[in-house]
C-alpha positions, 0 to 999 in steps of 0.5 A: 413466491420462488421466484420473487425471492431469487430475484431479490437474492440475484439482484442483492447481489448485483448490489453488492458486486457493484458496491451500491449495497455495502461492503461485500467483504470485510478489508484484509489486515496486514501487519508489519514489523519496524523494529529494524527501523526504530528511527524512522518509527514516527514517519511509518505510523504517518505512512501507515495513517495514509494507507489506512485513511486512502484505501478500505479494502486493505489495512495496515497494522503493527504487528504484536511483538512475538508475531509474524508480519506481514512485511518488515522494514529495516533501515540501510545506508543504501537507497530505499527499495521494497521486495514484495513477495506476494499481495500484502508480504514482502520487505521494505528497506528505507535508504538512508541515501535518499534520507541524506538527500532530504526527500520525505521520509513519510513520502519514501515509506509510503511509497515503498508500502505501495510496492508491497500493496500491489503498485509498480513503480510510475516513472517518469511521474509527477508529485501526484503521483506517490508511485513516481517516487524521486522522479516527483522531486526532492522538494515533492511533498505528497504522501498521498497516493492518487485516485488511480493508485488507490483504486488499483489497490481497492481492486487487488484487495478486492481480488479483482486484479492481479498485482504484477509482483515478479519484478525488483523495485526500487527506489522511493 
């Protein structure tokens, strides 16, 4: 009988770790701050739509006002850059350089959210890649981050790989 019962624990498990069986973990929420962005308040909520519809181990939420998020996001006339400070934390700068020049809005936010979730920059890269950022072009309108992309974040926040978040990024 014990070992019948260790053998169904183990192998549920098993299950779990490879995902056969159910979530082993609820997804990690993280909040963000926009007020420094009001103008581009409508392209966040479209960015964060496509993050929480692609992923499922991380969600991304509005913080409530008097609380601390997560990450912020401000506007500025320079080009757009995130600095993340750790998995899910940082500051996101959505440049109205690149704005002005007419690539996506939602494209640029997304695009900067990944840096906060984990991803690095994939340049050169084609428009399939929401990581190439400018180099997908001008006229580039996916705001959607590929198979790859979304996998590497379902493992960061899983906690089965480690983000490489020493670096400066910039540009969407």
């Amino acid at each position: 009988m014990f070992l019948r019962k260790t053998v169904a624990v183990l192998a549920g498990a098993a299950a779990l770790s490879l995902g056969v069986a159910g979530t082993a973990q609820a997804a990690r929420t993280i909040t963000y701050d926009s007020t420094g962005a009001a103008q581009y308040e409508s392209d966040i909520t479209e960015a964060v739509k496509v993050w929480n519809g692609d992923v499922k181990n991380v969600q991304i939420k509005k913080a409530a006002p008097g609380t601390r998020a997560n990450f912020t996001i401000v506007s500025d006339p320079g080009w757009p850059r995130a600095q993340p400070t750790t998995l899910g934390n940082g500051k996101i700068w959505i440049g109205k350089q690149a704005v002005d020049q007419g690539y996506s809005r939602v494209r640029i936010v997304a695009h900067e959210m990944g840096h906060i979730l984990g991803l690095p920059d994939v340049k050169p890269g084609p428009c399939s890649s929401l990581m190439s950022g400018s180099t997908g072009g001008v006229d580039c309108p996916n705001v959607h981050p590929n198979a790859a992309e979304k996998a590497r974040v379902e493992r960061l926040f899983a906690g089965s790989a480690k983000a490489d978040l020493t670096e400066s990024v910039d540009a969407a």
